[in-house]
C-alpha positions in Angstrom: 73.5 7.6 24.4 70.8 5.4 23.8 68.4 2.8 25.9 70.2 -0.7 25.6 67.9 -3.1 27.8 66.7 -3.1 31.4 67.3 -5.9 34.4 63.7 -7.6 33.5 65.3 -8.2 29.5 68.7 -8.8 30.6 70.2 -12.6 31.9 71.1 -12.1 35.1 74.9 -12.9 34.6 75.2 -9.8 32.3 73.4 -7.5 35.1 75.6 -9.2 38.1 78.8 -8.3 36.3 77.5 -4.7 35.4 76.1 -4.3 39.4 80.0 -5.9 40.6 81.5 -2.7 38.4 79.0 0.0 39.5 79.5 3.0 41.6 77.3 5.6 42.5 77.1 9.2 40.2 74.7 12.4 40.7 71.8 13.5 38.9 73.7 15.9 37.3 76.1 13.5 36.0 73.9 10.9 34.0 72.1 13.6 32.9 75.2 14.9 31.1 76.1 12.0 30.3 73.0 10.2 28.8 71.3 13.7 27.4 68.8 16.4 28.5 66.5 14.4 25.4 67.0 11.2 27.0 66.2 12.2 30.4 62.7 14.1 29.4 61.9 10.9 27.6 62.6 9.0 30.8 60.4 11.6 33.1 57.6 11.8 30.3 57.4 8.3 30.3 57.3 7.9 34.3 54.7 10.5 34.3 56.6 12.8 35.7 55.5 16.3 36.0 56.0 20.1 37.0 55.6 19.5 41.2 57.6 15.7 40.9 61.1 15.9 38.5 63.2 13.0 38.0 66.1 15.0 40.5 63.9 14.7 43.2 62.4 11.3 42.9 64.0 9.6 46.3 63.3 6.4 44.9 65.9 6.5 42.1 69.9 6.1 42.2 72.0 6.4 39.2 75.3 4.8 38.5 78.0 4.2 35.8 79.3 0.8 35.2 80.4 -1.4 32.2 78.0 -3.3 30.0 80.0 -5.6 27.5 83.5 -4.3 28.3 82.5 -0.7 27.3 81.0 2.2 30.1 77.8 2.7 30.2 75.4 4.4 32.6 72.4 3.1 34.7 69.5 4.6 36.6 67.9 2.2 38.8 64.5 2.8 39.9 61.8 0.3 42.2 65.0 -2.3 42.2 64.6 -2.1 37.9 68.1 -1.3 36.2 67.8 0.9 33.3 71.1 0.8 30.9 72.2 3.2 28.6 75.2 3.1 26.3 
């Protein structure tokens, strides 16, 4: 999967009707379905580290949704959607 665009670079019509379709997944989930590469890119570029691991972060959700017509999955962090198809 890769990193298509984020709610702050999205129209707000495209992110609505993504949100309408969303529901809820684990962890474990996105993380198998986006990649282990992708989701050390995401925590290397959050500045995550050894004591604080994307997992545990309590201020993240992730979900899968459509973006387009086709799936896609979403991690949503601070109120910021992050999609990946």
């Amino acid at each position: 999967m890769n990193y298509i665009t984020s709610c702050v670079h999205a129209s707000a019509h495209k992110i609505d009707a993504m949100k309408d379709k969303a529901i809820e997944i684990t962890y474990n989930t996105f993380r198998r379905r986006v990649g282990s590469v992708i989701v050390a890119e995401i925590e290397q570029s959050f500045g995550y580290d050894k004591h604080l691991r994307l997992k545990d972060d309590w201020a993240i959700r992730f979900y899968r949704s459509k973006w387009n017509g086709k799936p896609c999955y979403v991690m949503r962090h601070s109120a910021i959607e992050y999609i990946y198809q």
